[in-house]
N, C-alpha and C positions, 0 to 999 in steps of 0.2 A: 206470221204463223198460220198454218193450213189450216180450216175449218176443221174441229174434231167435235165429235159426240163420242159421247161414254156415259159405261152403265156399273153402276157400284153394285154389287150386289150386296146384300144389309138384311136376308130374310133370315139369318140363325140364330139360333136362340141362346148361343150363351150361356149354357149351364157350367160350364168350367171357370167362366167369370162371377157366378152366382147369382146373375142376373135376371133367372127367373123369380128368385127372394125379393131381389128388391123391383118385383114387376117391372122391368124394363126392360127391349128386347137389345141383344146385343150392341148395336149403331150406337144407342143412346148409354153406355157408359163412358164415365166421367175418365179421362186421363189429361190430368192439370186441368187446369182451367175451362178445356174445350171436351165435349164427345168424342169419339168416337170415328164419328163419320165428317162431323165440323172439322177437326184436322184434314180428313183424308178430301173435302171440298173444298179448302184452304188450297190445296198441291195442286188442285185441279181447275184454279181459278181462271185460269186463261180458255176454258172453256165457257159458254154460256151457258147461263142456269137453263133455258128452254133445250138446251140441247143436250139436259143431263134426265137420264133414269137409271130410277132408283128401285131395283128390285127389295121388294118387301115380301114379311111372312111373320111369323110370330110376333103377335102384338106390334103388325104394320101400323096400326090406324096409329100409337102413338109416333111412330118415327115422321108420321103425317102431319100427324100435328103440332110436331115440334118445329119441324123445318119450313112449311106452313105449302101453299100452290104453285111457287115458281116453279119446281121440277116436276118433273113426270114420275109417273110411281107406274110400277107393274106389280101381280101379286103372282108368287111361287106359295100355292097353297098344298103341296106335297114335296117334302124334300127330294128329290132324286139325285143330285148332283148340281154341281156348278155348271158344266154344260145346260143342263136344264133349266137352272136359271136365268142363267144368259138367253135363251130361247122365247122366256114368260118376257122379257122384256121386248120381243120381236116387234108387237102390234102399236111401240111410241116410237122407236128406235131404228126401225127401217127404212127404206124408203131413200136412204145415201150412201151413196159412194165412196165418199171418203174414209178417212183414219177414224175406227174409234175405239177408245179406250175400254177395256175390260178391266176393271179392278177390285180392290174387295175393303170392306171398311173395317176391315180388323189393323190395318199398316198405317197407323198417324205419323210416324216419322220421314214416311218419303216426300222428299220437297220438292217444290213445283220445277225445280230445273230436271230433276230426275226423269220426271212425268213427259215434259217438253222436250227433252234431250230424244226419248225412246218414239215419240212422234214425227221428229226428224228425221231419225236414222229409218225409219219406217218409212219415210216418203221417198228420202233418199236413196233405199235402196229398192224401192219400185216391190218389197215382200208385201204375200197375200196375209202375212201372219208377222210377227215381232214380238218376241218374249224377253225380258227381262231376265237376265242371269249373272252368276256373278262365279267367281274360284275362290272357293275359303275353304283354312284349315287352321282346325281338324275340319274336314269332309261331315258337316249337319245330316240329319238325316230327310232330305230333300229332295225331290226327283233327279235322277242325274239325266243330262243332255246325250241324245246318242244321234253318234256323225257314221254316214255312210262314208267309203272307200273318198267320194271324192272332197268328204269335210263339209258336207251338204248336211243340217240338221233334220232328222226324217223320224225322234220318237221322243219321248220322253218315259223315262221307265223310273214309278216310284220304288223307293228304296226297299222295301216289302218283297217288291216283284224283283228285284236286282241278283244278276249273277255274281258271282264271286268277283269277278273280272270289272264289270257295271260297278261294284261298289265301290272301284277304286277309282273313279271317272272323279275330275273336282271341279268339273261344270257343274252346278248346279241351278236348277230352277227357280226364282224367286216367287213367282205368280200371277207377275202383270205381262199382260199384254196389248197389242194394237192390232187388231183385223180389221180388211180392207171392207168397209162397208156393202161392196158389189158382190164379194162371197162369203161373207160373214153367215149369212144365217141358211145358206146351203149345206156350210159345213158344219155347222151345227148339229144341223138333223141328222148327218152322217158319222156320226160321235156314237159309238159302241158302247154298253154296259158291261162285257163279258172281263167282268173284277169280283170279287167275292162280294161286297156288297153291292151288285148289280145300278151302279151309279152310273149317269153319266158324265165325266169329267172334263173342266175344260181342256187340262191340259192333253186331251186325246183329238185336238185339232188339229196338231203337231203333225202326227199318224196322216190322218185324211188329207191334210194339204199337202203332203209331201207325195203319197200314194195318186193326186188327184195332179200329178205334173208342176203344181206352184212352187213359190219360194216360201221358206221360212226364212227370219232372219235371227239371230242373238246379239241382244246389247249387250256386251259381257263385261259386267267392273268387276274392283277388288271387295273384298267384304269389308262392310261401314252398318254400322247399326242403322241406317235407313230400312233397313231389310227386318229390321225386329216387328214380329208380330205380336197379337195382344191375344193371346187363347186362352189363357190362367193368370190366379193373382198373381204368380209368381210374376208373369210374362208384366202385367201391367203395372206391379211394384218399380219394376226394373225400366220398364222407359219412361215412367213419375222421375225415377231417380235422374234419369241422362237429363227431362226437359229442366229439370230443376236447376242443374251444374251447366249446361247450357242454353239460357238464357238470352 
């Protein structure tokens, strides 16, 4: 397996989990038996701990001291976006070349083969960039993928911003990705806010590296609840319910 670094990002706060009531910052809620984020380190074992960070932010110091020195931590002490978080983690996180994972600790069900599979395909096809996507219907309401004339992927356009035409795309976006460590945090900084909430988002790499002559590439599966996020009770009732029947 190719040496990889990756950075979870774990700075939000989780109020739709209700997580600021019971003072704990998103990472650290409980689904089954593990957090939050102990799942999503679980999928990403085959990396080393010293080559993992861990962006933080709302009530970091406890997700610090829950997991305790082995990884690195960076702090996102003003929300702007996931691009920008990805950025806060530049100064542990730099410094290589290789594959590293971008992921976010709200997705406990994706399994280490998913993780590993989207690394491969990433090395293998020699892309400066490798997003995770999948075809599910009904059509989620999820970025859809957008291919230039030659099938080349060159944006991602969230469902909000979608044309009529765009809405009927069934690529859709999952959230993970793999950048190539050598232009990973160039294209970072060239990640645009001009969206209504003046964010910077990751998925606006897509844009840059396509615009900047690179590849992108798309893992693209069918739709399998690995892809279920944890935003609301509703959201974490419901994958309680899957780890229980699947055991």
């Amino acid at each position: 397996m190719e040496r990889t670094r990756a950075v979870i990002l774990a700075a939000g706060k989780g109020s739709r989990l209700q997580s600021e009531k019971d003072e704990i910052p998103k990472a650290l809620r409980k689904v089954g038996d593990k957090t939050l984020i102990e799942h999503v380190l679980d999928g990403i074992s085959f990396v080393k701990p010293e080559d993992i960070t861990i962006v933080i932010g709302v009530m970091g110091e406890k997700i610090q001291q829950y997991l305790g020195d082995q990884y690195h931590y960076a702090w996102q002490k003003e929300q702007k976006g996931t691009a920008h978080a990805m950025l806060c983690a530049e100064p542990t996180a730099s410094g290589f070349d290789g594959p590293v994972l971008c992921l976010y600790c709200d997705m406990p069900l994706l399994s280490q083969n998913t993780y590993a599979r989207m690394v491969e395909e990433h090395v293998r096809t020699g892309a400066a960039n490798t997003l995770l996507a999948a075809k599910i219907h009904p059509i989620p309401a999820f970025g859809r993928l957008i291919r230039d004339e030659q099938g080349q992927l060159c944006d991602i356009v969230e469902e909000s911003a979608c044309t009529p035409e765009q809405r009927l795309i069934d690529e859709v976006n999952v959230g993970i990705q793999v950048m190539q460590g050598s232009v990973m945090w160039d294209v970072l900084k060239k990640v645009q806010n001009n969206n209504p909430k003046h964010e910077y988002y990751l998925t606006g790499v897509v844009k840059v590296i396509y615009d900047m002559g690179l590849k992108n590439h798309a893992y693209v599966t069918g739709d399998t609840p690995e892809y279920w996020g944890v935003n609301t009770m509703e959201e974490l009732e419901r994958v309680e319910k899957y780890l229980k029947e699947h055991k």
